[in-house]
N, C-alpha and C positions, 0 to 999 in steps of 0.2 A: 585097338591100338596094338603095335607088336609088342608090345612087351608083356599082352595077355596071350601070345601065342604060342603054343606048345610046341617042342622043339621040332617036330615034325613039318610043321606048317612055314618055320622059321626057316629048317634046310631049304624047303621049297621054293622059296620068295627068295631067298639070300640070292643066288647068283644074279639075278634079273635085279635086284636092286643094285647089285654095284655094277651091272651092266646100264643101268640108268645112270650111275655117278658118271661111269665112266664117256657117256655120251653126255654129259653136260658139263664136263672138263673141256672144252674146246671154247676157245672166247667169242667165234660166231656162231657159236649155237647158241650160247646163253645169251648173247645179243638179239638173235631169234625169240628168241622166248619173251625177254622184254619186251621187243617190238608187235608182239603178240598179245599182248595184256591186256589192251584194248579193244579190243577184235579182231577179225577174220582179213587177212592182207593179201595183195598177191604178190606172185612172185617179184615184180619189175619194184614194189612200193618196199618190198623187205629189203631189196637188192640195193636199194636206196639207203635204205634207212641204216644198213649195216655197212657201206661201205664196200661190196664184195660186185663180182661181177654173177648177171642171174647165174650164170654158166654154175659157180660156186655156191652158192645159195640155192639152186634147185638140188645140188647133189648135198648138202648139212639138211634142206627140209625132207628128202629120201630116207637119211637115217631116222629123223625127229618121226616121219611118218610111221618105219617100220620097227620102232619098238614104241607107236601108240601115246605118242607124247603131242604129236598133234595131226587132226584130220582135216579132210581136204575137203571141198566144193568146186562142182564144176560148173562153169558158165560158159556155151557154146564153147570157144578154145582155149578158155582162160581157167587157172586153177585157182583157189582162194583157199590160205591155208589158217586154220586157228586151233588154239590149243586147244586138246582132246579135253583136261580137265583142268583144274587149277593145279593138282602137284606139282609140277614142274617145276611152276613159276613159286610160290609157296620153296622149293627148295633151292631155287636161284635166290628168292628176298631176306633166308636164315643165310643161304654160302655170304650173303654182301654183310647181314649182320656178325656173322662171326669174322669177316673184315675186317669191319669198323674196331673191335676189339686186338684183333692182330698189327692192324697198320697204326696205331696212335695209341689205342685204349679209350679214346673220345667219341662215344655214343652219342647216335641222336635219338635211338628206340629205350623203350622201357626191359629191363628183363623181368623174365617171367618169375 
């Protein structure tokens, strides 16, 4: 966990971490990510699912791809995208829990 990490390790990770925030600050990426939870999707069923045209959604999954937040499969001409790991989505389900305390103060999760 980072908070055993020595400051050296912590410069290292720090900007790429708030380069992570800062790519998950966007409402259809983190839409993406939900839409992903499930599994591996393509482009036309995300495109759906978010509300975007693919045109829009191919270019939020180019970011989500190249900073490793989610990879791809290919199937003859078709791409299939799903999350690389769980953090992502893990940090979209704490941003919606620290919502819930922001927008009412009425919790449906347990705190830790």
């Amino acid at each position: 966990m980072y908070a055993d990490t020595d400051e050296e390790g912590l410069d290292a990770h720090l900007p790429v971490a708030v380069e992570i925030f800062s790519l998950l600050a966007d409402a259809t990426r983190v839409r993406l990510v939900l839409a992903l939870r499930d599994g591996e999707q393509s482009v036309g069923v995300l495109a759906e699912a978010v509300g975007k045209s693919q045109a829009a959604v191919s270019q939020h999954l180019a970011k989500l791809r190249m900073s490793r937040v989610v990879a791809t499969r290919q199937e003859g001409n078709r791409v299939f995208y799903r999350l690389a790991n769980k953090h992502a989505l893990e940090l979209v389900e704490v941003a919606f829990h620290q919502a819930e305390h922001a927008v009412d103060g009425v919790v449906s999760h347990r705190d830790a």
